[in-house]
DSSP file (Angstrom, degrees, kcal/mol; ACC not computed):
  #  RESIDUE AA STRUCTURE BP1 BP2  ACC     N-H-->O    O-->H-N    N-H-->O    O-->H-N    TCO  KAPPA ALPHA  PHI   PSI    X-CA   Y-CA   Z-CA
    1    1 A X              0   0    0      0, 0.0    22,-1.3     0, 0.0     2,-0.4   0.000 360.0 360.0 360.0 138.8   -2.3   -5.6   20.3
    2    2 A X  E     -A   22   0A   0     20,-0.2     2,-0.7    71,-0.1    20,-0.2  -0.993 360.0-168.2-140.8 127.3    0.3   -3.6   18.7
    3    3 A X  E     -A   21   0A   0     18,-1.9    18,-2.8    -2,-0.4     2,-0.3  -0.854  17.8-153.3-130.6 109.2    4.6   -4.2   18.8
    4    4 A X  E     -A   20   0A   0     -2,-0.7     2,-0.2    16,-0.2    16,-0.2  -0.682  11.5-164.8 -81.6 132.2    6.7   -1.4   17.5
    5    5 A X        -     0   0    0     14,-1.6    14,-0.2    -2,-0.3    15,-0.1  -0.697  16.3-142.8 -79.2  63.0   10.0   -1.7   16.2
    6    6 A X        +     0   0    0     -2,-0.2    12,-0.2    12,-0.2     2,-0.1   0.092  34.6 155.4 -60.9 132.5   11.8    1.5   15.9
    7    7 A X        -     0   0    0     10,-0.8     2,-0.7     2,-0.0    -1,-0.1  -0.670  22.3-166.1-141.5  80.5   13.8    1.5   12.8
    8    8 A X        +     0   0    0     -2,-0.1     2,-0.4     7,-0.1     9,-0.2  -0.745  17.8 172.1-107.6 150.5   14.5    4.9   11.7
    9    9 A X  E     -B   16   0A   0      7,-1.2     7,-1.1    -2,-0.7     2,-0.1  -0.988  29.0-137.0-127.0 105.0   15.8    5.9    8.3
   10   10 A X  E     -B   15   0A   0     -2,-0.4     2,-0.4     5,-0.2     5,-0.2  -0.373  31.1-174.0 -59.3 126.8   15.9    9.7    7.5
   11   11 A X  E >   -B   14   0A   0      3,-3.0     3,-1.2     1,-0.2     4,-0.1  -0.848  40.8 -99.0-114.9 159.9   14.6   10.4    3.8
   12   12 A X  T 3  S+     0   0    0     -2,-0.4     2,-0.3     1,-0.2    -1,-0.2   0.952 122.1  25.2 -39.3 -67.8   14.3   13.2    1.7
   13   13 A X  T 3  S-     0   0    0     -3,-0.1     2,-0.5    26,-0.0    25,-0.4  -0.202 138.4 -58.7 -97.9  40.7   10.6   13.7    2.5
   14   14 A X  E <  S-B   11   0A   0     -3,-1.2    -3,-3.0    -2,-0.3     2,-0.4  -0.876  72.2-147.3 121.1-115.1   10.4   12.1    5.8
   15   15 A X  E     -BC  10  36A   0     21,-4.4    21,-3.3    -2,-0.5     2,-0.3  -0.955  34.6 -39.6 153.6-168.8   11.4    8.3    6.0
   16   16 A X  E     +BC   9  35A   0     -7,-1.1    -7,-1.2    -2,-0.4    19,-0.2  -0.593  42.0 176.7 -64.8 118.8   10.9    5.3    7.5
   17   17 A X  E     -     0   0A   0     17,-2.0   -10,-0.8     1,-0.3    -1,-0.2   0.769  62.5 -36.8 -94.5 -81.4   10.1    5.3   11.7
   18   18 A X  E     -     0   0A   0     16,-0.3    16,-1.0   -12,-0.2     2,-0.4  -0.288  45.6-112.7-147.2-168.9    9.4    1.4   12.5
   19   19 A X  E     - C   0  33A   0     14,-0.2   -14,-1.6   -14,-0.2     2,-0.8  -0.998  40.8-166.2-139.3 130.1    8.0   -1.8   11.4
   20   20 A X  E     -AC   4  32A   0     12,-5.8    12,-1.5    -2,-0.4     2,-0.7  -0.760  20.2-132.4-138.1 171.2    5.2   -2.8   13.5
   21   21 A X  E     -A    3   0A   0    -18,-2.8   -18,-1.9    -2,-0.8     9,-0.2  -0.804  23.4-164.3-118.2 116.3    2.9   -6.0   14.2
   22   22 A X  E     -AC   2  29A   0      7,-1.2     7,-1.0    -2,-0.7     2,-0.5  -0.346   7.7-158.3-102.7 135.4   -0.4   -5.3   14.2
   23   23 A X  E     + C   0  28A   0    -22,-1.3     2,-0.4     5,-0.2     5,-0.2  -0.839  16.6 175.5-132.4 114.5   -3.3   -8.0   15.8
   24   24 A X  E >   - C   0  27A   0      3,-2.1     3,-0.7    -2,-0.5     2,-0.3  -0.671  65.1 -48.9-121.0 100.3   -6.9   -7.5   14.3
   25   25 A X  T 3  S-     0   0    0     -2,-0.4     0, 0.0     1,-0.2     0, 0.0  -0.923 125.5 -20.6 109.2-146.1   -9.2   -9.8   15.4
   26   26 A X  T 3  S+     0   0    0     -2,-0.3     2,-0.8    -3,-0.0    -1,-0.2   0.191 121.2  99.0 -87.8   7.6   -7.5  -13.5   14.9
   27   27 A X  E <   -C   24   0A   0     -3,-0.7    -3,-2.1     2,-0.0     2,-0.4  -0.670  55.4-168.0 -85.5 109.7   -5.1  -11.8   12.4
   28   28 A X  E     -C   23   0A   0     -2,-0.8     2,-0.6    -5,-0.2    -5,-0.2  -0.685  14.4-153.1 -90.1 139.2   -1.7  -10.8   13.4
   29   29 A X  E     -C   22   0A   0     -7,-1.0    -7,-1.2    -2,-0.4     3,-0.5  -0.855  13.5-144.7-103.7  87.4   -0.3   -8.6   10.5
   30   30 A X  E     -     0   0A   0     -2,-0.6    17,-0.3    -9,-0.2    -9,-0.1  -0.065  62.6  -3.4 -62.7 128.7    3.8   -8.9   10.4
   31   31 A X  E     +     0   0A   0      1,-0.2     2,-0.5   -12,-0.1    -1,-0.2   0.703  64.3 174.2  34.6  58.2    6.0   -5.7    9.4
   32   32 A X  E     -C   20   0A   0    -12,-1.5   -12,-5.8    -3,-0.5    -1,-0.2  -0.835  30.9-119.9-104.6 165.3    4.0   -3.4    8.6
   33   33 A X  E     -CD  19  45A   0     12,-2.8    12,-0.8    -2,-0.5     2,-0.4  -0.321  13.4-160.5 -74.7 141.2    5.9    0.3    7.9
   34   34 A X  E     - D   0  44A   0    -16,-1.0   -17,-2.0    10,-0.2   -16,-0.3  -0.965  28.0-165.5-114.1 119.7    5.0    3.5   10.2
   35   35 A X  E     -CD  16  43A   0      8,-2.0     8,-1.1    -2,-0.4     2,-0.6  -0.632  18.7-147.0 -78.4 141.3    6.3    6.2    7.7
   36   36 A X  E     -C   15   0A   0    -21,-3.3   -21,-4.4    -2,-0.3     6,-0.2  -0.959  19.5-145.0-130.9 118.8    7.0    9.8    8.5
   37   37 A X    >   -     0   0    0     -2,-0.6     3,-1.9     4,-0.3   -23,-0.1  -0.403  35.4-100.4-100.3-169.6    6.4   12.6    5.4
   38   38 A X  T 3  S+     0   0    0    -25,-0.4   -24,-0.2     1,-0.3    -1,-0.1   0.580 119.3  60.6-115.5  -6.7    8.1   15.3    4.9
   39   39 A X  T 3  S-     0   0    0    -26,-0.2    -1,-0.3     0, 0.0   -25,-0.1   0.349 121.7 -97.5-104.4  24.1    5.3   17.6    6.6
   40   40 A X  S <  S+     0   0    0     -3,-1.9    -2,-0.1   -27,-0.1   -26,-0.0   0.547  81.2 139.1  93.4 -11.6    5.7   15.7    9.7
   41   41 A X        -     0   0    0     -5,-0.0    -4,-0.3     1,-0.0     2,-0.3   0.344  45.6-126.5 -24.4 172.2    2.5   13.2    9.1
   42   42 A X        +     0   0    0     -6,-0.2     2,-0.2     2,-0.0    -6,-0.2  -0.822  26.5 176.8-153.4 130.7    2.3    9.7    9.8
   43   43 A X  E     -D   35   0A   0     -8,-1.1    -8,-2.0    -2,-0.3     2,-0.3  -0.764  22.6-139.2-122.0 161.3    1.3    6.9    7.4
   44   44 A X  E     -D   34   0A   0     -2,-0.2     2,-0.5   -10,-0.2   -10,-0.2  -0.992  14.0-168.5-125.0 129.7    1.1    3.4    7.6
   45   45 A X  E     -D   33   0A   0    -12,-0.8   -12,-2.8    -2,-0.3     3,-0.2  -0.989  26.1-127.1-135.9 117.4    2.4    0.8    4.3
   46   46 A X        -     0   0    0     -2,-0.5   -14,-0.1   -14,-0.2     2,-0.1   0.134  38.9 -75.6 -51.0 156.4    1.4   -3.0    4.5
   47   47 A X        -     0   0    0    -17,-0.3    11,-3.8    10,-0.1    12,-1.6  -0.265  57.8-177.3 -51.4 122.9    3.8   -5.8    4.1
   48   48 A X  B     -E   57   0B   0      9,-0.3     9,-0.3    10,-0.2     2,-0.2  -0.817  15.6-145.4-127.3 179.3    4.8   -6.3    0.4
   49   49 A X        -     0   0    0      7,-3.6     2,-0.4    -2,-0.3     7,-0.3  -0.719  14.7-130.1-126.6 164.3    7.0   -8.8   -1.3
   50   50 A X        -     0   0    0     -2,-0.2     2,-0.5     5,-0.2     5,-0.2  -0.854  17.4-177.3-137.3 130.3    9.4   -8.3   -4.5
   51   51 A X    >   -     0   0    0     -2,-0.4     3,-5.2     3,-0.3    -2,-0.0  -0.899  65.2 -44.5 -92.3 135.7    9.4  -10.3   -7.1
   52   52 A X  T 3  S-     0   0    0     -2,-0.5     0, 0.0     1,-0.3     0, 0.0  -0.101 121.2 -34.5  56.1-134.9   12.1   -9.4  -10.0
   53   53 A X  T 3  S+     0   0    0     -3,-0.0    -1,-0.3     2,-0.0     2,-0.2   0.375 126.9  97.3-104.4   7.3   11.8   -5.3  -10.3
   54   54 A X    <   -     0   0    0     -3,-5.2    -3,-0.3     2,-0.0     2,-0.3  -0.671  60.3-162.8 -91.4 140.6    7.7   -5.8   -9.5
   55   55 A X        -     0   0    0     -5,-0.2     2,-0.4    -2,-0.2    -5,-0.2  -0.976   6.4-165.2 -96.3 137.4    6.7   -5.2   -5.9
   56   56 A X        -     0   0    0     -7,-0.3    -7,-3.6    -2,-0.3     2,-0.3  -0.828  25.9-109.6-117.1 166.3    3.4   -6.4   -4.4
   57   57 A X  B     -E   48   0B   0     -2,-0.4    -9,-0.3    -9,-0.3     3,-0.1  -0.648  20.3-163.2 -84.1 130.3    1.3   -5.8   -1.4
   58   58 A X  S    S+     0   0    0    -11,-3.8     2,-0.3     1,-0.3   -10,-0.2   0.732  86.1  23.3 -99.1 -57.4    1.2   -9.0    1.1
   59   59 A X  S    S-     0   0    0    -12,-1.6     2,-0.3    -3,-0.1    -1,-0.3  -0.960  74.5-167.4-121.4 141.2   -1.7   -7.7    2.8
   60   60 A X        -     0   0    0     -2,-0.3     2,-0.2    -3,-0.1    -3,-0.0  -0.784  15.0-140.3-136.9 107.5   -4.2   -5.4    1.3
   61   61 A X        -     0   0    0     -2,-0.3     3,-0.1     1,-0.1   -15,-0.0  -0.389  13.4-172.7 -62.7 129.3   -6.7   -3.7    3.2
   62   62 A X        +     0   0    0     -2,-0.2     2,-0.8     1,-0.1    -1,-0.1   0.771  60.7  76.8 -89.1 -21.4   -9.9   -3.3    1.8
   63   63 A X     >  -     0   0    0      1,-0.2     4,-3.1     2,-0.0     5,-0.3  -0.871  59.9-152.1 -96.4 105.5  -11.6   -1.1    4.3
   64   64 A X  H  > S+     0   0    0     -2,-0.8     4,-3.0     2,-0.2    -1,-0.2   0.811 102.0  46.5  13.5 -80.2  -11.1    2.8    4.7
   65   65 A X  H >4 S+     0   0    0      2,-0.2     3,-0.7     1,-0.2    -1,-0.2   0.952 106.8  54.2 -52.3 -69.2  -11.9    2.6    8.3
   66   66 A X  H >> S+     0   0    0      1,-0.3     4,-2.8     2,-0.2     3,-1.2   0.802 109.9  52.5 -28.8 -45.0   -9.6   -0.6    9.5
   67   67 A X  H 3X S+     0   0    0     -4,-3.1     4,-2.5     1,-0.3    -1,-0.3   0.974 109.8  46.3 -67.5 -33.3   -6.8    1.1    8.0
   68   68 A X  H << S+     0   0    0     -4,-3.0    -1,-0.3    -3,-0.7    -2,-0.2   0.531 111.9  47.5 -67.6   2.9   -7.6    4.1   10.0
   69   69 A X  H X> S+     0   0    0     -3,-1.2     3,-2.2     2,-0.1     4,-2.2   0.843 111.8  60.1-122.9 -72.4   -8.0    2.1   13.0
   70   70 A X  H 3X S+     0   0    0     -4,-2.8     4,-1.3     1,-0.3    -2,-0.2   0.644 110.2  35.6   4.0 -56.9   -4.5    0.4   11.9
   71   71 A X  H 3X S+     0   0    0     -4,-2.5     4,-1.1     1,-0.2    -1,-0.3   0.519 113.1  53.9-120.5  22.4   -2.5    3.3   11.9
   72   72 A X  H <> S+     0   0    0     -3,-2.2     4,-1.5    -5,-0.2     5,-0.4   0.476 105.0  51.5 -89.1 -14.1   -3.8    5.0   14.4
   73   73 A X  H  X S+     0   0    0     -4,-2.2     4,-1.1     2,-0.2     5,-0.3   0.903 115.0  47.4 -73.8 -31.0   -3.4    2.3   16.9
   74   74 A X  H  X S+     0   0    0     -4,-1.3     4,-2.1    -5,-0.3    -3,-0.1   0.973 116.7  48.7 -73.6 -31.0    0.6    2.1   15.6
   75   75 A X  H  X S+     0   0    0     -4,-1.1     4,-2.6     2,-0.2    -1,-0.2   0.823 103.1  51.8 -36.3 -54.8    0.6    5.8   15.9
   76   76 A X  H  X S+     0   0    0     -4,-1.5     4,-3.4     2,-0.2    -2,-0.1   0.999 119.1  44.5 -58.1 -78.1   -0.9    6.3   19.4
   77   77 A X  H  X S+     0   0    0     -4,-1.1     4,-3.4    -5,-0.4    -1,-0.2   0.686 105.9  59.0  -8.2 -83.7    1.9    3.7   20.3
   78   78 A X  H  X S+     0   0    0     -4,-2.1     4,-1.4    -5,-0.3    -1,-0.3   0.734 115.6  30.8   6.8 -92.0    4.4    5.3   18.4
   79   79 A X  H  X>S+     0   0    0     -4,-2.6     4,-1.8     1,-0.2     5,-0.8   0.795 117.9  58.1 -63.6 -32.1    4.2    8.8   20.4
   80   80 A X  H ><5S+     0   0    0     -4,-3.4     3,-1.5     2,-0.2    -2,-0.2   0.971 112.0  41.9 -56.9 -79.1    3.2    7.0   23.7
   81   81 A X  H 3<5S+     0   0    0     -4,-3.4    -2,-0.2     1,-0.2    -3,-0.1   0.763 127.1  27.6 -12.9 -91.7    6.6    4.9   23.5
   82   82 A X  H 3<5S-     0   0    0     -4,-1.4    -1,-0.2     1,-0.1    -2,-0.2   0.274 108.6-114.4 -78.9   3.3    9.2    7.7   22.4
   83   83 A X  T <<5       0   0    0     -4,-1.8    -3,-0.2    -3,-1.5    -4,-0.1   0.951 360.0 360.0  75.6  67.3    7.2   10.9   24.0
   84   84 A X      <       0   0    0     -5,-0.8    -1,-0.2     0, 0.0    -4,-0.1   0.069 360.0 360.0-106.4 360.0    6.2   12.9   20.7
């Protein structure tokens, strides 16, 4: 199960698309980023926190694949939704 939030913010080299909520398994994973790079790509960056001038990662996936299953499922959405 996947719910997109479109939130876009144009960047120099692509930006910010959405924040989406991810469900794998019995985990739901809260705000993570779908990102757009400046060659037109799409990437995915987990929930992080800041402390002070430090930021850390909230969730950190340890598996290669899961993230790839991760952001293509927010992708797929993604284009499904808005017709890219």
């Amino acid at each position: 199960m996947v719910k997109f939030y479109p939130f876009e913010i144009p960047g120099r080299r692509g930006g910010l698309v959405g924040y989406a909520d991810v469900r794998v398994g019995d985990i739901l994973i809260r705000g993570v980023k779908l990102m757009r790079n400046r060659f037109g790509g799409y990437f995915v960056q987990m929930p992080s926190a800041q402390s002070g001038d430090r930021t850390y990662e909230v969730v950190e996936v340890l598996s290669r694949d899961l993230l790839e299953e991760i952001r293509r499922k927010v992708v797929d959405l993604y284009k499904e939704r808005f017709k890219i």
